[in-house]
C-alpha positions as CSV (number, residue, x, y, z in Angstrom):
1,X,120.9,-155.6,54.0
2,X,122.8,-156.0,51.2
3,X,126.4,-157.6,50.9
4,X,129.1,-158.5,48.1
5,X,130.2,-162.2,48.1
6,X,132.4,-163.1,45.2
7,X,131.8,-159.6,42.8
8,X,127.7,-160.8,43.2
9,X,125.6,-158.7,45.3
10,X,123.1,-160.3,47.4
11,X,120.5,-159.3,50.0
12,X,120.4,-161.3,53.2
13,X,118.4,-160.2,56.6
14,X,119.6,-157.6,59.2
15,X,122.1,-159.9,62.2
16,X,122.8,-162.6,59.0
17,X,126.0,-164.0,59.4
18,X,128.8,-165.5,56.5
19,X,127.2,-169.0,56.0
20,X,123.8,-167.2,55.1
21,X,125.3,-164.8,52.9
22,X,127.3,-168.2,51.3
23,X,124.2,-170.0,51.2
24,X,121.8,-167.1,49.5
25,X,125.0,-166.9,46.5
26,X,124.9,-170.7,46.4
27,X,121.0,-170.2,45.5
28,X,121.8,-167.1,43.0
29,X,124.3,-169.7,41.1
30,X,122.3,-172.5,41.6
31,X,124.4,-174.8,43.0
32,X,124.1,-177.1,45.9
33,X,124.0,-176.2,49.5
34,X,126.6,-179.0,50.2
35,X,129.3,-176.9,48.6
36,X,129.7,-174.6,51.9
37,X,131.1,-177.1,53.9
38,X,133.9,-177.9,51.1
39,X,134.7,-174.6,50.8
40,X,136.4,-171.4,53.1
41,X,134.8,-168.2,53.7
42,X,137.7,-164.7,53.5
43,X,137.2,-161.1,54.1
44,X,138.0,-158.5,51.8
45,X,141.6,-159.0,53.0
46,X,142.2,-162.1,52.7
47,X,141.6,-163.3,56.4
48,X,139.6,-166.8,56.9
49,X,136.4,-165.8,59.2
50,X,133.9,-168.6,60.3
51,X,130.5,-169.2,59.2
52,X,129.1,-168.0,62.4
53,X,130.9,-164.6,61.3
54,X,128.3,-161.6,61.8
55,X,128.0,-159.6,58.5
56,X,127.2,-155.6,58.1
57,X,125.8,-153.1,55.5
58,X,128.1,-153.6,52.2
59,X,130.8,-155.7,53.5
60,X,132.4,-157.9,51.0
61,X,133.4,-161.4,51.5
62,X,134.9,-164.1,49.6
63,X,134.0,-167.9,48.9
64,X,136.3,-170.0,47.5
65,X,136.6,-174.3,47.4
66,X,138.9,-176.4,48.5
């Protein structure tokens, strides 16, 4: 399944939730894993979800740092 996370497309497996989709864009930019748990994970909207967030077909979510 594919979904958007900071304007970068990435494919994660079917029932993934936010912290995979964080982790597999982490990889992509090749930076470390440890910068998940500094860092916030938003919807499209703005809204703060959790890490153990379930994800769907071509939703778009946000990570930003602290």
């Amino acid at each position: 399944m594919n979904v958007t996370v900071n304007r970068t497309k990435v494919e994660i497996f079917e029932g993934a939730q936010a912290q995979h989709a964080v982790l597999r864009y982490l990889v992509h930019r090749h930076l470390a894993q440890s910068w998940l748990k500094r860092g916030c994970i938003q919807d499209a909207y703005g809204h703060q979800i959790g890490l153990d967030a379930p994800l769907r077909e071509g939703q778009i979510i946000k990570f930003k740092i602290r």
